[in-house]
C-alpha angles and dihedrals in degrees: 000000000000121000076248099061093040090055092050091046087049087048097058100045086053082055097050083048094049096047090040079050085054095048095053089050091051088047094041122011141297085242095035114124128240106243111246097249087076133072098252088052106170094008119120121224087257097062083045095056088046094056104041084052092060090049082050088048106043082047092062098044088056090051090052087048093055090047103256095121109054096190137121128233089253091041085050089047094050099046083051087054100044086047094048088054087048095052089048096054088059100042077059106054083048093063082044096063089029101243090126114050 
């Protein structure tokens, strides 16, 4: 396995966390506590998110350092904000056909 392969394989299993984090939000609450016979024992759904995106995040950032992203800050910056325009129109065809409330 290549450093290359091992940060791609880490940055799918932080994925896979911050998605599993999402979908607990969605179930229970975005401020319901983790019971303390978990890891992440006290902490809410919110605080969860927030650190499995910064494992998300760190893990990109390596990726860009070892030369797997080739983009730009501003590359990086246009592409947020193209992608931010996609998810609200469908956010708001969703309203539209009233699947999102």
């Amino acid at each position: 396995m290549t450093r290359q392969d091992y940060l791609l394989t880490c940055l799918m299993e932080e994925s896979a966390e911050l998605a599993m984090a999402c979908s607990k939000a969605i179930r229970f609450g975005a401020d319901d506590i983790c019971p303390a016979t978990r890891q992440d024992a006290g902490k809410t759904a919110k605080q969860r998110i927030t650190e499995e995106y910064i494992d998300v995040t760190a893990l990109y950032l390596m990726l860009q350092n070892c030369c797997i992203i080739h983009m730009s800050q501003d590359e990086v910056s246009e592409a947020i904000e193209a992608k931010s325009e996609r998810v609200e129109d469908t956010i708001k065809l969703a309203l539209e056909r009233g699947i999102v409330k």
